[in-house]
C-alpha positions in Angstrom: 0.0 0.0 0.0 1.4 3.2 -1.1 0.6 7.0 -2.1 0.1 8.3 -5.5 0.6 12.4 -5.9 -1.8 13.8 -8.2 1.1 14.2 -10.9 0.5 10.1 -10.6 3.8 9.7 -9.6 4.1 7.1 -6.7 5.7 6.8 -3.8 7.2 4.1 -1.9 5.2 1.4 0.3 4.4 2.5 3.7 2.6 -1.1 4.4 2.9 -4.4 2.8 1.1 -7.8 3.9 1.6 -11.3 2.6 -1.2 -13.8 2.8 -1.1 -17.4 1.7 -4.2 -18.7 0.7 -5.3 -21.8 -1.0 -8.0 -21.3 -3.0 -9.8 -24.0 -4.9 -11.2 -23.6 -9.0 -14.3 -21.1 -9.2 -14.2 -20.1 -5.7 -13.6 -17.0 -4.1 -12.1 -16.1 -0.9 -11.8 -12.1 0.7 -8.8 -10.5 2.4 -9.6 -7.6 4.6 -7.1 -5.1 5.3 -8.2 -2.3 7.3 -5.7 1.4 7.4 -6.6 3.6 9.9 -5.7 7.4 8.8 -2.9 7.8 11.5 -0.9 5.2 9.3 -2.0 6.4 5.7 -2.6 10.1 7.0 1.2 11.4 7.2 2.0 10.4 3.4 -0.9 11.6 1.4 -1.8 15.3 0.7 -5.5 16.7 -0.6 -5.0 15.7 -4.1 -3.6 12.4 -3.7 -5.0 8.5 -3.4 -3.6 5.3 -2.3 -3.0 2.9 -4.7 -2.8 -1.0 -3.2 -1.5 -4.0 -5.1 -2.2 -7.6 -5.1 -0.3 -10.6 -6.6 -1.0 -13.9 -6.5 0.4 -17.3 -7.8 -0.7 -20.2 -9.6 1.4 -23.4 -7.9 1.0 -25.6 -10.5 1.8 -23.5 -13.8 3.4 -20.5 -12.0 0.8 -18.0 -13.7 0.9 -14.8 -12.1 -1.7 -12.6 -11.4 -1.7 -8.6 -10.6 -4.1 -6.3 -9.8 -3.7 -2.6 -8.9 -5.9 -0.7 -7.3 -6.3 3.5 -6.6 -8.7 5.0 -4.1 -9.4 8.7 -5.0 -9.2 10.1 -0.9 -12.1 13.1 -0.4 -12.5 15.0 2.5 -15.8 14.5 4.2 -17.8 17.6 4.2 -19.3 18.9 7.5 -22.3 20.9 8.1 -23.2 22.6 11.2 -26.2 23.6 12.0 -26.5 26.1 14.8 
């Protein structure tokens, strides 16, 4: 898990995870990963999103698979009412 700047230029990793799952033809199995803002907070700026990456493997022919993701970060907006 990483930062992307707005110019979409990346920086490096702040968190990586390995997982080894076995998961059998046709199924589907989920990985939660949960990044609280104190971790995530001090390398992103207003313009910027986190991209995370996933790999996996296929044992028997060594296929690999990748998949990147980018999550556009918003402020939330706040309304006050008095």
């Amino acid at each position: 898990l990483g930062a992307v700047r707005y110019t979409g230029v990346a920086s490096a990793p702040f968190r990586q995870e390995q997982h080894r799952r076995s998961v059998p033809p046709g199924q589907e199995e989920t990985v939660t990963m949960t990044v609280a803002y104190a971790e995530y907070g001090p390398h992103v700026g207003e313009q910027d999103a986190l991209k995370l990456t996933v790999a996996g493997a296929v044992e028997e022919t060594g296929q690999v698979v990748a998949k990147e993701l980018r999550v556009r970060l918003h402020m939330p907006e706040l309304t006050l009412t008095v």
